[in-house]
VOMITOR-936105 format. One record per atom (N, C-alpha, C, CB): x, y, z; atom name. Coordinates in steps of 0.2 Angstrom, whole numbers, always signed. Atoms other than C-alpha are relative to their C-alpha. Last residue first. Glycine has a CB too. Layout:
BEGIN
+-------+-------+-------+-------+
|    c1 |    c2 |    c3 | atome |
+-------+-------+-------+-------+
|     X |     Y |     Z |    CA |
...
+-------+-------+-------+-------+
% end
This chain:
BEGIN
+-------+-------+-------+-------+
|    c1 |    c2 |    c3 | atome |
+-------+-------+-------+-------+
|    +3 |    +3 |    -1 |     N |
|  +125 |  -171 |   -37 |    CA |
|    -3 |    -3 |    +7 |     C |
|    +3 |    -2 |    -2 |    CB |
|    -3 |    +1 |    -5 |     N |
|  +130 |  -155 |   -43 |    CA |
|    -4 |    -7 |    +2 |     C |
|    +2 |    +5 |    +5 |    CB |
|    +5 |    +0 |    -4 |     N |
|  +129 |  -150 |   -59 |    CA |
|    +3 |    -3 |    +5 |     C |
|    -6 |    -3 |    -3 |    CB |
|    -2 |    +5 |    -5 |     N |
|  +141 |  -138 |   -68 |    CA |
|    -8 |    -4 |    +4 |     C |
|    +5 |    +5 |    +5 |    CB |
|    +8 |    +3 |    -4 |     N |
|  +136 |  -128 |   -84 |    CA |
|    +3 |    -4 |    +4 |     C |
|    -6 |    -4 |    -5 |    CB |
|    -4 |    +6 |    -6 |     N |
|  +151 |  -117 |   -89 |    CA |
|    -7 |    -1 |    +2 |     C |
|    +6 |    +2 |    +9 |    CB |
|    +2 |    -2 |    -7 |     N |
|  +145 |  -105 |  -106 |    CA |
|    +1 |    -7 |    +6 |     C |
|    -8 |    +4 |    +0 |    CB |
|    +2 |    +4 |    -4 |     N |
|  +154 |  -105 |  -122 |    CA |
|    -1 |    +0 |    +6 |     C |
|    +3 |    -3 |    -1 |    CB |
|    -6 |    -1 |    -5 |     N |
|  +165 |   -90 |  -131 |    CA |
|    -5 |    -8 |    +6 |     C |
|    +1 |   +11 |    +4 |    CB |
|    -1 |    -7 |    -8 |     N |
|  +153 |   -90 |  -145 |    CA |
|    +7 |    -4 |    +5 |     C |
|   -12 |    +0 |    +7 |    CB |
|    +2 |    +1 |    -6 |     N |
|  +157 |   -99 |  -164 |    CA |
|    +0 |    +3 |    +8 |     C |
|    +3 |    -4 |    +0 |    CB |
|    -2 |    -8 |    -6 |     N |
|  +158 |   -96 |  -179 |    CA |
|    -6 |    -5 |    +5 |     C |
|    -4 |   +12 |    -2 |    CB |
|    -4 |    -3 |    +0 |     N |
|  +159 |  -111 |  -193 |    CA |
|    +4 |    +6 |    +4 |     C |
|    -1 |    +1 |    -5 |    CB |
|    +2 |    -5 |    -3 |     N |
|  +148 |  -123 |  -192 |    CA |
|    +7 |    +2 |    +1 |     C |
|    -5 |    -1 |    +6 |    CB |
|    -2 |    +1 |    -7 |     N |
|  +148 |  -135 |  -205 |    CA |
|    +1 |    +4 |    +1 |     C |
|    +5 |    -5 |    +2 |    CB |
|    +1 |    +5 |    -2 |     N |
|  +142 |  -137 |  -222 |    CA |
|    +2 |    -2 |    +5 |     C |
|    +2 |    -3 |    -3 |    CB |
|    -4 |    +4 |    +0 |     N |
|  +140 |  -122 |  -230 |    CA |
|    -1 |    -4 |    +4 |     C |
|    +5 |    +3 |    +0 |    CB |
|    -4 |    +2 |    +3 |     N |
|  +126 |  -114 |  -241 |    CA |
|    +9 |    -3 |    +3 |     C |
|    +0 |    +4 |    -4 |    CB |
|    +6 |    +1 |    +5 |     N |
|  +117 |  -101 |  -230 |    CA |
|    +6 |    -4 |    -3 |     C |
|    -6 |    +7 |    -4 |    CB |
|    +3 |    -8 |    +3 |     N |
|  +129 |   -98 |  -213 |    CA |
|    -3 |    -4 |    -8 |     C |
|   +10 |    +7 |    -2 |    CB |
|    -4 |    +3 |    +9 |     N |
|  +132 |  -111 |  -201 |    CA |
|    -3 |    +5 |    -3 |     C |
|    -3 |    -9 |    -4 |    CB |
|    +2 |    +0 |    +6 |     N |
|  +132 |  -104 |  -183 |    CA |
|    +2 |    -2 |    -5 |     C |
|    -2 |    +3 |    -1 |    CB |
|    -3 |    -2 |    +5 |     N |
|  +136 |  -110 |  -165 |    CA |
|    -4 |    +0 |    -6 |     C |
|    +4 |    -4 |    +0 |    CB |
|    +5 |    -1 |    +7 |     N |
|  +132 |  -110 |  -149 |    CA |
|    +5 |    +1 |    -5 |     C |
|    -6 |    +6 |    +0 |    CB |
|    -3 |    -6 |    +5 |     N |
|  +144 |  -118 |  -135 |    CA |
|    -6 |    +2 |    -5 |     C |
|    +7 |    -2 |    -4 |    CB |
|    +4 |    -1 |    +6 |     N |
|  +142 |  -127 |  -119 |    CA |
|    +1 |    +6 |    -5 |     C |
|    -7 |    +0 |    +3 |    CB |
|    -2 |    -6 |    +3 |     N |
|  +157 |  -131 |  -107 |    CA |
|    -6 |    +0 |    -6 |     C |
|    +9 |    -1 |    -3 |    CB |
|    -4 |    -1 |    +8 |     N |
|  +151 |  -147 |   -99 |    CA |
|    +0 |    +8 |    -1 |     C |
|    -3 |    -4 |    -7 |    CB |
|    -6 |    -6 |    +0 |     N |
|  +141 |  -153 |   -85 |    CA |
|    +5 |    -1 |    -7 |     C |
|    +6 |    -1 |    +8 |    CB |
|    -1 |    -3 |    +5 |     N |
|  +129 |  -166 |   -92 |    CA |
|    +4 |    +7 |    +0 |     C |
|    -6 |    +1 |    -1 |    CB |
|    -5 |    +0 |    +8 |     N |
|  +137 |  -180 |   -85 |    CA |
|    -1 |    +6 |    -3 |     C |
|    -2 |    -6 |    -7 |    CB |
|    -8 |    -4 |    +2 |     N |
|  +131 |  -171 |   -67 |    CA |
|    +3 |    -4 |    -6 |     C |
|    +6 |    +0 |    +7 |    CB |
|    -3 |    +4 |    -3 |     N |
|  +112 |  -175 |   -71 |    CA |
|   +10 |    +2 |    +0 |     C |
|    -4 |    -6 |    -4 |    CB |
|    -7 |    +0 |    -1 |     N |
|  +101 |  -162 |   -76 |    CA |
|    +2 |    -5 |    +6 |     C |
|    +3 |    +9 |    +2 |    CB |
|    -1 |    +7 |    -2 |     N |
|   +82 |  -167 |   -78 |    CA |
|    +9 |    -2 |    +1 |     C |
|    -3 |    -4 |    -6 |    CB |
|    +5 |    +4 |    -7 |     N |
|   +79 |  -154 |   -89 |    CA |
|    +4 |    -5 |    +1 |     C |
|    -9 |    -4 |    -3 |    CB |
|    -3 |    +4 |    -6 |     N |
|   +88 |  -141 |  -100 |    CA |
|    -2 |    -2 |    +3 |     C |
|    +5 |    +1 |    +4 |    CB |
|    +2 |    +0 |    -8 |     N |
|   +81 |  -128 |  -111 |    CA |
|    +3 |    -7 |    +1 |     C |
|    -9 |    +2 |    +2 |    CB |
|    -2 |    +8 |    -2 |     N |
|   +94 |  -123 |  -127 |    CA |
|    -5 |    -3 |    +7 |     C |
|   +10 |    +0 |    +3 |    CB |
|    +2 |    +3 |    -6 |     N |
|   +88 |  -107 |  -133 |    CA |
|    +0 |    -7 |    -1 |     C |
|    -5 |    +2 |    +2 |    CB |
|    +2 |    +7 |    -1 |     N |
|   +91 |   -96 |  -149 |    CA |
|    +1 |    -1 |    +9 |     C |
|    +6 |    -5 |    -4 |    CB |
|    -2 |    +4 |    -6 |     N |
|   +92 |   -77 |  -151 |    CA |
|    -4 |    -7 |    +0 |     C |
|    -2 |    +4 |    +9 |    CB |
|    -6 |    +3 |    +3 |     N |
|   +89 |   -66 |  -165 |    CA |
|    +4 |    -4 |    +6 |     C |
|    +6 |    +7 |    -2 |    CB |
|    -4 |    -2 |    -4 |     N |
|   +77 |   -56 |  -152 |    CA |
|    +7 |    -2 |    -2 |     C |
|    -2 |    -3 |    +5 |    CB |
|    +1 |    -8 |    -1 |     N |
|   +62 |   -54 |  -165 |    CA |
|    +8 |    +1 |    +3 |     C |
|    -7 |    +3 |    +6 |    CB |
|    -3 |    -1 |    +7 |     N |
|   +69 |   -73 |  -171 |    CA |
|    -3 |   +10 |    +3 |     C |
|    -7 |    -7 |    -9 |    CB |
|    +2 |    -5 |    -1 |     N |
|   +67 |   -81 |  -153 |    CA |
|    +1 |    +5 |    -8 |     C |
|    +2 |    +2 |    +6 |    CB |
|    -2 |    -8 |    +4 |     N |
|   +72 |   -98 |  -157 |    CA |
|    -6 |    +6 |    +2 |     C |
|    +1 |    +0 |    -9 |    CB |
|    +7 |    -4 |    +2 |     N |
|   +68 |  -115 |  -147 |    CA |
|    +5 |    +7 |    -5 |     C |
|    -6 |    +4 |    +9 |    CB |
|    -3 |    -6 |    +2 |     N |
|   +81 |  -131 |  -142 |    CA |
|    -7 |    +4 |    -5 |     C |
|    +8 |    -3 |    -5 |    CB |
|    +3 |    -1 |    +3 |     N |
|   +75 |  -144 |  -131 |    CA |
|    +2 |    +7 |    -3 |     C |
|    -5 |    -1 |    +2 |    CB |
|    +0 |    -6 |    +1 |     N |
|   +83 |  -154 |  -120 |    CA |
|    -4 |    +1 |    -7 |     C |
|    +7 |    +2 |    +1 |    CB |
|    -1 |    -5 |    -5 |     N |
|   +77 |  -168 |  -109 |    CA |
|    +3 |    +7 |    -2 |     C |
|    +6 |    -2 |    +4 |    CB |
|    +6 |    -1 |    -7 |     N |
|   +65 |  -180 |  -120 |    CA |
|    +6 |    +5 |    +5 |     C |
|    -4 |    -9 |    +4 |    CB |
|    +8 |    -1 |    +2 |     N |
|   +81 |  -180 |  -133 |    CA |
|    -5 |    -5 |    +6 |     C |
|    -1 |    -5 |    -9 |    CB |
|    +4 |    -2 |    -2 |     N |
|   +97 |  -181 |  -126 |    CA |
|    -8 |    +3 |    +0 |     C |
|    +2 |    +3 |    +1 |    CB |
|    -4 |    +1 |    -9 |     N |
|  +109 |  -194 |  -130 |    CA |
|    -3 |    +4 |    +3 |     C |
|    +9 |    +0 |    +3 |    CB |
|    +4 |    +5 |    -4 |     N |
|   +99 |  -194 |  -147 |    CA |
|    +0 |    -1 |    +6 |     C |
|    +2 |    -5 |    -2 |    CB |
|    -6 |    +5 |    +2 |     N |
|  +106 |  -176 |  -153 |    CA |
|    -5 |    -6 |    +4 |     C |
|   +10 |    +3 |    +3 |    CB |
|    -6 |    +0 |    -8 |     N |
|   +93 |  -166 |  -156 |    CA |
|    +3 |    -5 |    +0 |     C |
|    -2 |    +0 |    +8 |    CB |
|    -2 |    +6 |    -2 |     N |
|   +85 |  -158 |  -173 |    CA |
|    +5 |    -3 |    +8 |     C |
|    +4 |    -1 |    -7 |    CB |
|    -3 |    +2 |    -4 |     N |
|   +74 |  -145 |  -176 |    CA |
|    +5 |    -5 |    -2 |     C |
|    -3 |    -1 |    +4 |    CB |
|    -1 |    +8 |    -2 |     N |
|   +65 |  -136 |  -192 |    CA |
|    +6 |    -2 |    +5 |     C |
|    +2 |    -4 |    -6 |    CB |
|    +0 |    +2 |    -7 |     N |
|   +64 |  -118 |  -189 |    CA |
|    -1 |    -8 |    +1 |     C |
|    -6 |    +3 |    +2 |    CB |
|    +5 |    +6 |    -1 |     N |
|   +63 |  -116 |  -205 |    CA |
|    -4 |    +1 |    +6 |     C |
|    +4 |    -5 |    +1 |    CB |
|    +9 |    -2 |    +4 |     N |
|   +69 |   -98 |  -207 |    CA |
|    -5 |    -7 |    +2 |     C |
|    +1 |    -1 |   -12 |    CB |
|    -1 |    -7 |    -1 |     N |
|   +85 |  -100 |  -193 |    CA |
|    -8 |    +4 |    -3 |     C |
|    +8 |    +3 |    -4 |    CB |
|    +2 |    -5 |    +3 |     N |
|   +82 |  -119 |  -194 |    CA |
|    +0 |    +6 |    +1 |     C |
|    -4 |    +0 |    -2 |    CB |
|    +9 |    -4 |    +4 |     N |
|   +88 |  -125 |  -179 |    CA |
|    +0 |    +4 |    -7 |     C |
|    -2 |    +8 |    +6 |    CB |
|    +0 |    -2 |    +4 |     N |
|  +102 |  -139 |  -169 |    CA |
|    -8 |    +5 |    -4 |     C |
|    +2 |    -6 |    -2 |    CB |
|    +7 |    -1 |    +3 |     N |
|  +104 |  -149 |  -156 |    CA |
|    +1 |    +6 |    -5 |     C |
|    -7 |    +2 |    +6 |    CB |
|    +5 |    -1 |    -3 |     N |
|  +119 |  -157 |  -145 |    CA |
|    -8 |    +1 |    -4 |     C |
|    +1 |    +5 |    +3 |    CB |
|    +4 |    -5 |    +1 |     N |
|  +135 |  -160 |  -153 |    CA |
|    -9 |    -2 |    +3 |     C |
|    +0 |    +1 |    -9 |    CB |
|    +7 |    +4 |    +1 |     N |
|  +147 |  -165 |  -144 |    CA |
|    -6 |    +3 |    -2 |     C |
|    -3 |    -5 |    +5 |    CB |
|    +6 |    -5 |    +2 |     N |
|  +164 |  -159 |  -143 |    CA |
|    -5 |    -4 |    -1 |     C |
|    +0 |    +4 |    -5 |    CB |
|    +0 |    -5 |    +6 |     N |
|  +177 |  -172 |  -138 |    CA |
|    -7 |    +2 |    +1 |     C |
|    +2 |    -2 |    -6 |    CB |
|    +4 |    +4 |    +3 |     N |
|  +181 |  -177 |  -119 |    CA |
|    -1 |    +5 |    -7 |     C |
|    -8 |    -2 |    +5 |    CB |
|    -6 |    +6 |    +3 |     N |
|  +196 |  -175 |  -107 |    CA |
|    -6 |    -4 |    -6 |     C |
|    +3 |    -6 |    +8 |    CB |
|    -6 |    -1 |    -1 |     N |
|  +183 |  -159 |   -99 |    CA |
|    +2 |    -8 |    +0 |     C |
|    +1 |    +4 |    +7 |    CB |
|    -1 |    +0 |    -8 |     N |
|  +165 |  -159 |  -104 |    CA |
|    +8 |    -4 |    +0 |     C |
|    -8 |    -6 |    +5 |    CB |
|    -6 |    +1 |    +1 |     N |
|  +162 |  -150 |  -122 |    CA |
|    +3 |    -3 |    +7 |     C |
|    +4 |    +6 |    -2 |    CB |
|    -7 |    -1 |    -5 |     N |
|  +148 |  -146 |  -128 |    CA |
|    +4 |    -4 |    +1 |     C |
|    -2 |    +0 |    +6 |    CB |
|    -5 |    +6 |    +2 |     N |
|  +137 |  -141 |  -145 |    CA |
|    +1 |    +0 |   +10 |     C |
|   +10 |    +2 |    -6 |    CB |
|    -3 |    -3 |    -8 |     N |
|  +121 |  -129 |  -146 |    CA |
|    +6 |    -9 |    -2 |     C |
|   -10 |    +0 |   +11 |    CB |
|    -2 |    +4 |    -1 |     N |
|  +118 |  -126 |  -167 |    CA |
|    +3 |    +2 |   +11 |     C |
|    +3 |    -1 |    -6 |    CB |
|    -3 |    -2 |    -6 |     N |
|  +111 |  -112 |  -178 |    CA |
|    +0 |    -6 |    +6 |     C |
|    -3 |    +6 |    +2 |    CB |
|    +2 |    +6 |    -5 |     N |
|  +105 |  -113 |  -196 |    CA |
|    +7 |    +1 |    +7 |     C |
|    -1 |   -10 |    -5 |    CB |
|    +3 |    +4 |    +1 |     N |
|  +105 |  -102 |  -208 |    CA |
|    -2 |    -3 |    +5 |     C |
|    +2 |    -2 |    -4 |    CB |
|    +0 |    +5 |    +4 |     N |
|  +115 |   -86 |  -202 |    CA |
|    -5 |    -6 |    -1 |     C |
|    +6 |    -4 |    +1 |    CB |
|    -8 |    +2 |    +3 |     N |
|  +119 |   -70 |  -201 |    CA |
|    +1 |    -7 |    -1 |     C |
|    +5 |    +1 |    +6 |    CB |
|    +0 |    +4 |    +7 |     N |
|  +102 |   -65 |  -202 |    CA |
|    +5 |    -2 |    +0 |     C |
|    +0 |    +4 |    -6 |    CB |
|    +5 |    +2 |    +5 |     N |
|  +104 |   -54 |  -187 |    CA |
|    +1 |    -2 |    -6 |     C |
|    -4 |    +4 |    -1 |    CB |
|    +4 |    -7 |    +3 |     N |
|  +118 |   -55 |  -176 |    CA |
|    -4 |    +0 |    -6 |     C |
|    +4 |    +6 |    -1 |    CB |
|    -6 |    -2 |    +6 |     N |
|  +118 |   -68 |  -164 |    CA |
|    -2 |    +5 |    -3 |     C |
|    +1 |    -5 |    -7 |    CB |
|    +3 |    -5 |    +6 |     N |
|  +110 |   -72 |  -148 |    CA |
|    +5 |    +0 |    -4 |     C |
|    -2 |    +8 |    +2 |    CB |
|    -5 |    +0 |    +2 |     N |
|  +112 |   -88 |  -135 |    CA |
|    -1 |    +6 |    -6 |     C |
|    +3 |    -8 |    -2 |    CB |
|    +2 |    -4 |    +6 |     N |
|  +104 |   -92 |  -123 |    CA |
|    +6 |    +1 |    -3 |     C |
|    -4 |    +6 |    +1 |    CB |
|    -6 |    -3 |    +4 |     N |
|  +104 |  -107 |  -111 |    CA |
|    -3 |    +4 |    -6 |     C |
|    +6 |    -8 |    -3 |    CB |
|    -2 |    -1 |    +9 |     N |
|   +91 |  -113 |  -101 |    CA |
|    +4 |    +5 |    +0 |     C |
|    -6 |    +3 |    -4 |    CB |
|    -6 |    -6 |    +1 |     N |
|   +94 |  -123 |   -85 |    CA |
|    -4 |    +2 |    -7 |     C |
|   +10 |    -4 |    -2 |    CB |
|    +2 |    +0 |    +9 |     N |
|   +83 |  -139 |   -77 |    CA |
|    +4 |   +10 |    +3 |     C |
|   -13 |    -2 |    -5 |    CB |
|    +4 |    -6 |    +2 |     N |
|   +84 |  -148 |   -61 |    CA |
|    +1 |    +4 |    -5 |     C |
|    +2 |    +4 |    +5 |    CB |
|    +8 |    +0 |    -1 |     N |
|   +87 |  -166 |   -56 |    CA |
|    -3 |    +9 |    -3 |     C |
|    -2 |    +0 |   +12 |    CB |
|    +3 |    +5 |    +2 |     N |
|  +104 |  -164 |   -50 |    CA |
|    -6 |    +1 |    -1 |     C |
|    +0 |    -4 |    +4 |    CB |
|    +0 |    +6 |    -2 |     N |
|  +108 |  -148 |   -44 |    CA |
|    -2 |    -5 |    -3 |     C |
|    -1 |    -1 |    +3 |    CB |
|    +6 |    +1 |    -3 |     N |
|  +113 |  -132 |   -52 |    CA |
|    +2 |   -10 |    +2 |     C |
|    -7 |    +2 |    -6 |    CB |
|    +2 |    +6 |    -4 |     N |
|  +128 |  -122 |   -54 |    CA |
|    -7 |    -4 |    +0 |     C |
|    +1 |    +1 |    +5 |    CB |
|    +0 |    -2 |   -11 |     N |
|  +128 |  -109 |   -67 |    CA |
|    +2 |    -8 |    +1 |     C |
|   -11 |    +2 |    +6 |    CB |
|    -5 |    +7 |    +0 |     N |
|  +127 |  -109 |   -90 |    CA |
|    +0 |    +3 |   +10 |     C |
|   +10 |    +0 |    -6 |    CB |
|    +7 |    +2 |    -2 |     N |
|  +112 |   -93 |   -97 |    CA |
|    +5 |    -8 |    +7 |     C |
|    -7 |    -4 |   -10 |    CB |
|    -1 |    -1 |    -5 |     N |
|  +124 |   -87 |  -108 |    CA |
|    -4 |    -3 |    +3 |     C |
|    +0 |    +4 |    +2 |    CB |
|    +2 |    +7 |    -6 |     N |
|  +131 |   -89 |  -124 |    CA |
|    -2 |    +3 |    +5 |     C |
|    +6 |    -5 |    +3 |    CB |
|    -1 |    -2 |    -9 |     N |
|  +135 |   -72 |  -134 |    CA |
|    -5 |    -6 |    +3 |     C |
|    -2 |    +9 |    +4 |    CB |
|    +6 |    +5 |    -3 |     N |
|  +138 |   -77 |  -154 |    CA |
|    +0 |    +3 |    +7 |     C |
|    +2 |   -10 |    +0 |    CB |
|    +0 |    +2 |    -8 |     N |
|  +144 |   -61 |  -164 |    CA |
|    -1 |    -7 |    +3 |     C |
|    -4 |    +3 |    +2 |    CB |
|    +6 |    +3 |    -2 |     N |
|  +148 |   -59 |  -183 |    CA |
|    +1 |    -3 |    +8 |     C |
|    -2 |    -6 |    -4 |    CB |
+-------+-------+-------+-------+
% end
């Protein structure tokens, strides 16, 4: 099972990013954006129903990012507003698969840098 992140650059302050992320079909339940900014632990970000489509986001970004699915394209989406340089970080998708309890595959993570 695949994840391929991408969508991660430079940008400035103030400006907005979307992140994609595809898997391979059906593979799993519910699918997840995390990151990781350097001497700091993983954080989880947001979260999707794969069937649902029910959301969830993490508190420390709710009104700036928003996480969508494309279900023809088996691809998720992280969009990004209002980028401020904390939110630099190593971003990652990841899936949970029907019946377990934490995310288990994970993509190769994409570099989001902002500048200020």
């Amino acid at each position: 099972v695949q994840l391929q992140a991408s969508g991660g650059g430079l940008v400035q302050a103030g400006d907005s990013l979307r992140l994609s992320c595809a898997a391979s079909r059906g593979a799993f339940s519910i699918m997840g954006w995390f990151r990781q900014a350097p001497g700091k632990d993983r954080e989880f970000l947001a979260l999707i129903g794969w069937y649902s489509g029910g959301t969830e986001v993490a508190h420390s970004v709710q009104g700036r990012f928003a996480i969508s699915k494309d279900n023809a394209k088996n691809t998720i989406y992280l969009q990004m507003n209002s980028l401020q340089p904390e939110d630099a970080a190593v971003y990652y998708c990841a899936g949970r698969r029907a019946g377990r309890s934490a995310f288990e595959h994970w993509g190769q993570g994409t570099l989001v840098t902002v500048s200020s």
